[in-house]
C-alpha positions in Angstrom: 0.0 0.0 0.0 1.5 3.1 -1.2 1.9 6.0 1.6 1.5 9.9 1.4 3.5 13.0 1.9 1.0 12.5 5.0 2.4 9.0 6.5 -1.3 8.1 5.6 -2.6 5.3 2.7 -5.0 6.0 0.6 -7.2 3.9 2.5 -7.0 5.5 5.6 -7.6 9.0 3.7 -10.8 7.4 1.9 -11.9 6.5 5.4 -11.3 9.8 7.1 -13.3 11.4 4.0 -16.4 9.2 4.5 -16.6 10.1 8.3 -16.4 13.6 7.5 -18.9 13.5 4.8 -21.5 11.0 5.4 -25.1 12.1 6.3 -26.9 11.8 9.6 -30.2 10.1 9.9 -30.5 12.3 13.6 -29.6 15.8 11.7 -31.9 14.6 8.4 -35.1 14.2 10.9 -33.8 17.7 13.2 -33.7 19.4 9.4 -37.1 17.8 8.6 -38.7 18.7 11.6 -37.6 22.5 11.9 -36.7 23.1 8.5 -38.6 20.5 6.4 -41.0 23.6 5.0 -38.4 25.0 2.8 -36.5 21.6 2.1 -33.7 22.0 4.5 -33.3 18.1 4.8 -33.6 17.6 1.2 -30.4 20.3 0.9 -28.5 18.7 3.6 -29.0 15.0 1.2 -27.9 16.6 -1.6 -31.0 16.9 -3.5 -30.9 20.0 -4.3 -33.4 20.4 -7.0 -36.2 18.8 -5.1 -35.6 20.8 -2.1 -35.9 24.1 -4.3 -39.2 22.7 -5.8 -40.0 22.6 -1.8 -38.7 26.1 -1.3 -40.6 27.3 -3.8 -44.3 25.8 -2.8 -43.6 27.3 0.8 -43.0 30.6 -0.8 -46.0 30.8 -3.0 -48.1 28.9 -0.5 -47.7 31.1 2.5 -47.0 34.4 0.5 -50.8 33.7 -2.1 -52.4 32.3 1.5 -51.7 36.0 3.1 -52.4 38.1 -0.2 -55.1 36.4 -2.1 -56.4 33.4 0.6 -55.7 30.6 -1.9 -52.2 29.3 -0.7 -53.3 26.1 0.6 -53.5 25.1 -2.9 -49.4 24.8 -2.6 -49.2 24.5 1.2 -51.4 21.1 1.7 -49.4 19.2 -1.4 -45.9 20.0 0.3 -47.6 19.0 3.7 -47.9 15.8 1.9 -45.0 15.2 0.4 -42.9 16.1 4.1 -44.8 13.4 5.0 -43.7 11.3 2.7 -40.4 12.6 3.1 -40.5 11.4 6.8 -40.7 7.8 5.5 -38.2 8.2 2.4 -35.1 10.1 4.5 -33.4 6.5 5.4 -33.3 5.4 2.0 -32.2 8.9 0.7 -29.1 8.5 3.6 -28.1 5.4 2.6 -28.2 5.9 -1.4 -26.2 9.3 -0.2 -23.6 7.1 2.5 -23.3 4.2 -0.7 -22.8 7.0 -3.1 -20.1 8.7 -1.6 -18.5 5.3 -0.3 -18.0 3.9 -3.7 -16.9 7.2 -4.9 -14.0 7.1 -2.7 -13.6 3.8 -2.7 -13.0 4.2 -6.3 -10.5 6.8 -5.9 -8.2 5.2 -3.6 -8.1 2.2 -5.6 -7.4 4.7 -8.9 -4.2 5.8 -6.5 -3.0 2.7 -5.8 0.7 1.9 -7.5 1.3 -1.2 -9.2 3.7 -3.6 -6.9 7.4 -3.5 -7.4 7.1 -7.8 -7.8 4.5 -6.7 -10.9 7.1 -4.4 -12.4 9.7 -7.0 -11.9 7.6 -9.3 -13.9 7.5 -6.8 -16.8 10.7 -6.3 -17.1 12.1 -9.7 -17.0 9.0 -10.7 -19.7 11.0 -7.6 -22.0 14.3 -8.9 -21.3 13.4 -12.3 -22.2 11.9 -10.8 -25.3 14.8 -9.3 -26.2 13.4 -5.8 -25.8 16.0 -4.6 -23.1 19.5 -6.0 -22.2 20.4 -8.4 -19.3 22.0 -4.9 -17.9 19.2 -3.0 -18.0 17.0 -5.1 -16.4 19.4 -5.4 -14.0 19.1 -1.6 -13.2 16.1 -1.4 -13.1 15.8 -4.8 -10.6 17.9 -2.2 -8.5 15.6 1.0 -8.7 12.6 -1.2 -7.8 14.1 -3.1 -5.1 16.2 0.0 -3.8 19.7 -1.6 -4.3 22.5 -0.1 -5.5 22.5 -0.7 -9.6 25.4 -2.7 -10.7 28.1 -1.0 -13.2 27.8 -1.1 -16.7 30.0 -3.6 -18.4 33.2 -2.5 -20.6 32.9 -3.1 -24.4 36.3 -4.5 -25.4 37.2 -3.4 -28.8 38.1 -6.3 -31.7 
């Protein structure tokens, strides 16, 4: 496992970013519950566009219900979709908390350097080949494994 500037792996940093970023089911429901009117839960789940659509029928409901009496019209439709909400936040935390895991999850794995015995492989498979000299592969054996590389033979003249 390859290690950062930061004496972390990637793993470890994928870790620390899920904890940091994963959503509550406690502050979903406390968002709901004082906020739920103008979509504050659906903005903290990162459904933004639904929770502007909420926004939106708490404006015009409560603004038409003072000017023109006619606001329940858009107030008792978002009434029932916050109470559908109630029931739908745990899915909409998980699908968030799976999101985010195999977004990281991915990351760290795109990070993750191919193992010197791999490399080793490759190089012997080119040398073999004929693609490289015995010599080369023998400097690069020593870059991978951290070794001193060995010193380039003479050519003797005919």
């Amino acid at each position: 496992m390859s290690e950062t500037s930061s004496g972390l792996s990637k793993d470890t940093q994928a870790l620390m970013a899920f904890e940091a970023s994963k959503k509550s089911a406690g502050v979903a429901y406390l968002l709901w519950f004082f906020t739920g009117g103008f979509g504050g839960h659906r903005f903290y789940l990162g459904r933004t566009g639904s929770a502007v659509a909420q926004l939106i029928l708490s404006l015009l409901g409560w603004v038409l219900l003072l000017a023109a009496g006619f606001g329940l019209l858009f107030l008792i439709p978002l009434g029932v979709w916050l109470l559908v909400d109630l029931f739908l936040i745990p899915g909409m935390i998980q699908d968030h908390n799976g999101n985010l895991m195999r977004r990281l999850d991915a990351s760290a794995t795109a990070h993750r350097s191919v193992s010197p015995v791999d490399e080793l492989g490759k190089f012997a498979a080119l040398r073999d080949q004929g693609a490289i000299t015995e010599h080369e592969f023998q400097v690069q054996k020593a870059r991978l494994l951290g070794t001193e590389p060995p010193v380039a033979p003479s050519v003797a003249s005919a």
